[in-house]
MARBA-3410 file (N, C-alpha, C, O; in Angstrom, 1 decimal):
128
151.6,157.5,209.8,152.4,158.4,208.9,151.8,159.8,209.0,150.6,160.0,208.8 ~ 152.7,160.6,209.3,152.3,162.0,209.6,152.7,163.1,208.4,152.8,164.3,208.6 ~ 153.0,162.5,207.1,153.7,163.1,206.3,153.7,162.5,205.0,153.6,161.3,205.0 ~ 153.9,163.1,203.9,153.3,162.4,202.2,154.9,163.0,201.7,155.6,163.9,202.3 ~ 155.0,162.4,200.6,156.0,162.8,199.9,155.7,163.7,198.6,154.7,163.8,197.9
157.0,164.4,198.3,156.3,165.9,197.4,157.8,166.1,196.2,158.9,165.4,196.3 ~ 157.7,166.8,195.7,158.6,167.4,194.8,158.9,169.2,195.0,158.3,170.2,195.0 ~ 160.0,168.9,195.2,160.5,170.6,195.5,159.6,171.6,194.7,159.1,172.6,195.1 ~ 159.4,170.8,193.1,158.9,172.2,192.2,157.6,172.1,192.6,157.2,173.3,192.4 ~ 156.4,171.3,193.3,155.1,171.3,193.7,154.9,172.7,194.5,154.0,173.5,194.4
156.1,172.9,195.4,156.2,173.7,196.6,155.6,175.0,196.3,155.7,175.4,195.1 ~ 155.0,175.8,197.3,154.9,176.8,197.1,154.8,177.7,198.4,154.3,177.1,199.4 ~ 155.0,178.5,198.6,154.8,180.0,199.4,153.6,179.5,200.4,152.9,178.6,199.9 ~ 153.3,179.8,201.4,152.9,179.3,202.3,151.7,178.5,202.5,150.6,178.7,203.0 ~ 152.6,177.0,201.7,152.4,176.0,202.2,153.3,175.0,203.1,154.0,175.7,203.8
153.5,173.5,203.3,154.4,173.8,204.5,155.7,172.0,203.8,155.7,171.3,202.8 ~ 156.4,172.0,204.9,157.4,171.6,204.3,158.2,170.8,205.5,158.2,171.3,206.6 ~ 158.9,169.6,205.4,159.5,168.8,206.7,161.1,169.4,206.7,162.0,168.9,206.1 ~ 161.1,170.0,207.1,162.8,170.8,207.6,163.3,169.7,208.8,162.6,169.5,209.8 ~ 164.4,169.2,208.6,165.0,168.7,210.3,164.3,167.9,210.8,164.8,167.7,211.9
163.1,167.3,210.5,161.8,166.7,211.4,160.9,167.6,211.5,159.8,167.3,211.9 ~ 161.2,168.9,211.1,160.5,169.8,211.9,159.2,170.3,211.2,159.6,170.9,210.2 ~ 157.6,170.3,211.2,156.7,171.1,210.1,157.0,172.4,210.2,156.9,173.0,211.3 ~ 157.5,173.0,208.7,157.5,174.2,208.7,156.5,175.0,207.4,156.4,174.7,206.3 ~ 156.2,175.8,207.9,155.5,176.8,206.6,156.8,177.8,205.8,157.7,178.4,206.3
156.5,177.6,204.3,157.5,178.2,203.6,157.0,179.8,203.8,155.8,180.1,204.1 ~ 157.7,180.5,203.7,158.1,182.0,203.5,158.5,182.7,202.5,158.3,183.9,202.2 ~ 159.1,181.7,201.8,160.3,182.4,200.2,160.4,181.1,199.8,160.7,180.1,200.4 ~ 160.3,181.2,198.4,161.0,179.9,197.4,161.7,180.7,196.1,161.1,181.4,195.3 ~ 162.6,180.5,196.3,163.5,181.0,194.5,164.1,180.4,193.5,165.2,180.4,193.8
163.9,180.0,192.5,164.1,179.2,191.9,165.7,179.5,190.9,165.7,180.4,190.0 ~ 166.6,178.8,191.1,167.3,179.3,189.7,167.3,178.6,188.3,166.9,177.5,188.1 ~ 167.9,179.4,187.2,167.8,178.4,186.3,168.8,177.2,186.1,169.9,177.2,186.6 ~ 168.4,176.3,185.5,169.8,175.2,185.4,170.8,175.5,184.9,170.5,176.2,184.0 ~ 171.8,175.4,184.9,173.4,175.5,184.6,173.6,174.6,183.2,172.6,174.1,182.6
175.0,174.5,182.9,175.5,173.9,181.5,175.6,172.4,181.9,175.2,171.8,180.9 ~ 175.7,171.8,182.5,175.8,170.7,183.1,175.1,170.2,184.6,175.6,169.3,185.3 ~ 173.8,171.0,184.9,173.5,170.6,186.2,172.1,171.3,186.3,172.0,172.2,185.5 ~ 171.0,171.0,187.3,169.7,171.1,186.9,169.0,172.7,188.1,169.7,172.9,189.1 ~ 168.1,173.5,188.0,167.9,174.0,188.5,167.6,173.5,190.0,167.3,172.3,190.3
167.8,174.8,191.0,167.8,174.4,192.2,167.0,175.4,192.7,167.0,176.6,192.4 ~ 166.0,174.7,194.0,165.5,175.9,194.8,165.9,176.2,195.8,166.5,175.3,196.3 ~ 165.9,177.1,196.3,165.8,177.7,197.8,164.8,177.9,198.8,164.2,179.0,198.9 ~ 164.5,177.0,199.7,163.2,176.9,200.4,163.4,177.8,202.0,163.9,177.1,202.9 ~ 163.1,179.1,202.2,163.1,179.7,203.2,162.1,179.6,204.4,161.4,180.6,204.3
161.7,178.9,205.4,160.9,178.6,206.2,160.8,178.7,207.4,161.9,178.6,208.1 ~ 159.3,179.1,208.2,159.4,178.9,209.8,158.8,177.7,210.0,157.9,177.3,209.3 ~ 159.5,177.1,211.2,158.9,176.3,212.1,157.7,176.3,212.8,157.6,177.0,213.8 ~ 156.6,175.7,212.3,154.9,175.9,213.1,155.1,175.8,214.5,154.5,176.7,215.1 ~ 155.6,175.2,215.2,155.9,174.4,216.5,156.8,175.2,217.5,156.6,175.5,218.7
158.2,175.6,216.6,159.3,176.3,217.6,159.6,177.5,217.3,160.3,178.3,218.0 ~ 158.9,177.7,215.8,159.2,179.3,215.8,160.3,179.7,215.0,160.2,180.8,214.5 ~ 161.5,179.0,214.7,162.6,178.8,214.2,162.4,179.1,212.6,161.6,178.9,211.7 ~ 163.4,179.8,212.7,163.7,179.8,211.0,164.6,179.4,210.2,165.7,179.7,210.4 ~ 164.2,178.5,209.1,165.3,177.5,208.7,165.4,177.5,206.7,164.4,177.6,206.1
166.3,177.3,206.1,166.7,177.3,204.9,167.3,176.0,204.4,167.9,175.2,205.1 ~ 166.9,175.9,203.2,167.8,174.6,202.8,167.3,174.9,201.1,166.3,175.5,200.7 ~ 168.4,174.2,200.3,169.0,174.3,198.9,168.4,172.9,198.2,169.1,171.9,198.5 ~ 167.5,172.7,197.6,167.4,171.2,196.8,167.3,171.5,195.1,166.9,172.5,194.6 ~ 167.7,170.6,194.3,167.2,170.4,193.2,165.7,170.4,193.0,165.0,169.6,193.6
165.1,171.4,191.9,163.7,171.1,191.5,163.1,169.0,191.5,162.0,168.7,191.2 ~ 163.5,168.6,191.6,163.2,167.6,191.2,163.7,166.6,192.3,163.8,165.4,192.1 ~ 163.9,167.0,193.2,164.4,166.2,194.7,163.2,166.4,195.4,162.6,167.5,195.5 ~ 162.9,164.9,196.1,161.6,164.5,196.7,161.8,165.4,198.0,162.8,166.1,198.3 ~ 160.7,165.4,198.7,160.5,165.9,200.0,159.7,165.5,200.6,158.7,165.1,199.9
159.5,165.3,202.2,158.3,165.2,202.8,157.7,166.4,203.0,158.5,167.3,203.3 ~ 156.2,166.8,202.8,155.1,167.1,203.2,154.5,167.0,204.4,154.0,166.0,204.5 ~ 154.4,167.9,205.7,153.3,167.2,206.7,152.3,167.7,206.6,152.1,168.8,206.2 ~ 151.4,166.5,207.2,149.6,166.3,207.3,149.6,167.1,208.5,150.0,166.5,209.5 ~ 149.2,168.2,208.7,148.7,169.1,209.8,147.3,169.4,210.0,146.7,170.4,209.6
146.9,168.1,210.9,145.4,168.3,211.9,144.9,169.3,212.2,145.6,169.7,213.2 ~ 144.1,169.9,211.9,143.3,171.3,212.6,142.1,170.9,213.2,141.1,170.4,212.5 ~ 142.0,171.0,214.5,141.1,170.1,215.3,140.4,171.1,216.3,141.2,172.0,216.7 ~ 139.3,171.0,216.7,138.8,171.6,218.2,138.9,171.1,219.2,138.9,169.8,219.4 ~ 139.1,172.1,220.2,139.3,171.3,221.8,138.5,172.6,222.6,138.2,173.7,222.1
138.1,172.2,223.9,137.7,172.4,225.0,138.7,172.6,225.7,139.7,171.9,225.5 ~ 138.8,174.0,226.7,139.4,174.4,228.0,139.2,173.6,229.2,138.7,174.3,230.1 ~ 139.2,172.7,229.6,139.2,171.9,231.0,139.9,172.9,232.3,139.3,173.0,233.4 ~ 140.7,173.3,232.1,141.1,173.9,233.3,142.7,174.8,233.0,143.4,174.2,232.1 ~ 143.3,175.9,233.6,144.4,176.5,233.3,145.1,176.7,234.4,144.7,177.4,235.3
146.3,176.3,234.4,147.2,176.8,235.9,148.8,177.3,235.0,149.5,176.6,234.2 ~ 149.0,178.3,235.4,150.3,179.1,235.0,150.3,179.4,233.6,149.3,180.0,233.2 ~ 151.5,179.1,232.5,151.1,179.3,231.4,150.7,177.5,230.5,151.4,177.2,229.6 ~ 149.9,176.8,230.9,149.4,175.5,230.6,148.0,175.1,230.5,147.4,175.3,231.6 ~ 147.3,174.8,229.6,145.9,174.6,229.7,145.8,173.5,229.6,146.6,172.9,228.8
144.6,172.6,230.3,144.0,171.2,230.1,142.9,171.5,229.4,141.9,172.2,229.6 ~ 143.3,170.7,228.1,142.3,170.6,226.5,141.7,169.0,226.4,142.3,167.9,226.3 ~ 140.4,169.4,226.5,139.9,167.6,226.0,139.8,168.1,224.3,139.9,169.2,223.9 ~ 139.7,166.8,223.3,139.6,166.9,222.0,138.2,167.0,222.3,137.7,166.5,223.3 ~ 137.4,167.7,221.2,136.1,167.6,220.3,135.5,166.6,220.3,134.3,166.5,220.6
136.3,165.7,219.8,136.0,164.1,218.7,136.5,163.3,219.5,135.5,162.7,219.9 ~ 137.6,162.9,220.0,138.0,162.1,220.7,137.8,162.4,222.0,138.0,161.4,222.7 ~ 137.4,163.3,222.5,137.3,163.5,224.4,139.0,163.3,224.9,139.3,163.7,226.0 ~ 139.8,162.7,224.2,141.1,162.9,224.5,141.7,163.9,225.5,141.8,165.1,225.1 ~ 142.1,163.7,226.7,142.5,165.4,227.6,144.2,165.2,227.4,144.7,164.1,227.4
145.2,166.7,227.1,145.9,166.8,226.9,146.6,168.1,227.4,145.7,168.9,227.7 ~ 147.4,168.6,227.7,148.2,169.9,228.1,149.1,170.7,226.9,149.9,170.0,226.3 ~ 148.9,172.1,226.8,149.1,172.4,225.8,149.4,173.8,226.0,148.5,174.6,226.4 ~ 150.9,174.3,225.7,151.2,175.6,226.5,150.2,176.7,226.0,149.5,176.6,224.9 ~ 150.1,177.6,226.8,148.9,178.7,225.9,149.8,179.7,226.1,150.3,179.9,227.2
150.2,180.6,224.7,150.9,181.6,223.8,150.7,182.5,225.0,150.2,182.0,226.0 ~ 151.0,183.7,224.8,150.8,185.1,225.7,150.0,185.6,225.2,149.1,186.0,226.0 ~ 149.5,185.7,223.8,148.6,186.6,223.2,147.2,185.8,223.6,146.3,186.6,223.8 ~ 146.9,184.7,223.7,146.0,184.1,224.3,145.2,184.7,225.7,144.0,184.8,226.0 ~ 146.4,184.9,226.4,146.2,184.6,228.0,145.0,185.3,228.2,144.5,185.0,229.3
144.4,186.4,227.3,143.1,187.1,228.5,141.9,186.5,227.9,140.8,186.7,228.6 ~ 141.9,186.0,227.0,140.6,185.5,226.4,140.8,184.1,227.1,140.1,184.2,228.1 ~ 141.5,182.7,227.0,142.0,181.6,227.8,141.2,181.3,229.0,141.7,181.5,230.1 ~ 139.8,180.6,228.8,139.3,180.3,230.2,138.3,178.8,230.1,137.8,178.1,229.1 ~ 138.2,178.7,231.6,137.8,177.1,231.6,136.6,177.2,230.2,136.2,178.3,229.8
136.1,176.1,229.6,134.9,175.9,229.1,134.7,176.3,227.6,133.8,176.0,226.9 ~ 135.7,177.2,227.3,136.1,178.0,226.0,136.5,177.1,224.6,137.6,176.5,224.8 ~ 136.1,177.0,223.7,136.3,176.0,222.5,137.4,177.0,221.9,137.5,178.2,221.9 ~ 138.3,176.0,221.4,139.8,177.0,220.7,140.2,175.6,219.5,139.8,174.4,219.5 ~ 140.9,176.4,218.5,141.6,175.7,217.7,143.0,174.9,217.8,143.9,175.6,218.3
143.4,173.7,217.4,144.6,173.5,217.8,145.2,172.9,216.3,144.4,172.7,215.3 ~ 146.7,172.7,216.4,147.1,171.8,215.2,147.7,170.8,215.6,148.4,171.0,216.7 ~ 147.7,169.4,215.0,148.6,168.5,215.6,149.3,167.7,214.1,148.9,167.0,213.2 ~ 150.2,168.0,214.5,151.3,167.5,213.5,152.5,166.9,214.0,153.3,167.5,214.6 ~ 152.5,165.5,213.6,154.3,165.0,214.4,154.0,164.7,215.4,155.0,165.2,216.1
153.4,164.3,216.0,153.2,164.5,217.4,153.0,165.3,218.4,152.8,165.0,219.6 ~ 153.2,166.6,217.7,153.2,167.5,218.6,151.8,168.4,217.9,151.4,168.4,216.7 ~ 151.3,169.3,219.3,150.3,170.4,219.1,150.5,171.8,219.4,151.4,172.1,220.1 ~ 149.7,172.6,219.0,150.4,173.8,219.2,148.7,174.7,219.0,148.1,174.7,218.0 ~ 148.4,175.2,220.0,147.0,176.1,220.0,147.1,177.4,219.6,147.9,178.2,220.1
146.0,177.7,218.4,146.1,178.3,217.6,145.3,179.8,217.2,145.5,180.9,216.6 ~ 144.5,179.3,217.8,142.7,180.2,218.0,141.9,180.3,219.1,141.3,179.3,219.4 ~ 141.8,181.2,219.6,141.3,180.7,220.9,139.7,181.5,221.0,139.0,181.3,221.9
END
């Protein structure tokens, strides 16, 4: 399980939140008050850690949510060809491929310790 369950009102401003499948970090939460017959609601405004995407959705204070558990782990540069690096894990020696950002690319070299996150199954490098 890559994910805990939560309550909308726990939420807060950038912490993060399961949109579509997707882990996202909140950006905006607004709360309104409840109505004559019906309970306050939030507005959870969020990006996508993974794809970048920006996404919205409306719940009741009091409607459950998943949470994801997002891994912050070290890895090793093994080798780089195009925009793709071969990363062994830290801990596990695990070797894996893992696109490297543009902002990366001049620092990005064999042998180099960087940050990554893994959540969902997917990773996404972070720190280089």
């Amino acid at each position: 399980m890559t994910w805990q369950d939560g309550e909308v009102r726990e939420l807060k401003e950038n912490k993060y939140i399961l949109i579509d499948d997707e882990p996202c970090k909140i950006v905006e939460i607004t709360t309104s008050k409840p109505g004559k017959h019906g309970e306050a609601k939030a507005r959870i405004v969020a990006m996508g850690v993974f794809d970048g995407q920006k996404r919205s959705v409306v719940y009741p204070t009091k409607h459950k949510v998943k949470v994801p558990i997002i891994e912050k782990k070290t890895a090793q540069i093994l080798s780089i060809s195009q925009n793709e690096g071969l990363f062994m894990d830290m801990e596990t020696f695990e070797q894996f491929n893992i696109p490297i950002p543009d902002e990366f690319k001049g620092r990005a070299a064999s042998g180099v310790e960087v940050e990554y996150w893994e959540s969902m199954g997917k990773r996404k490098l972070m720190r280089v």
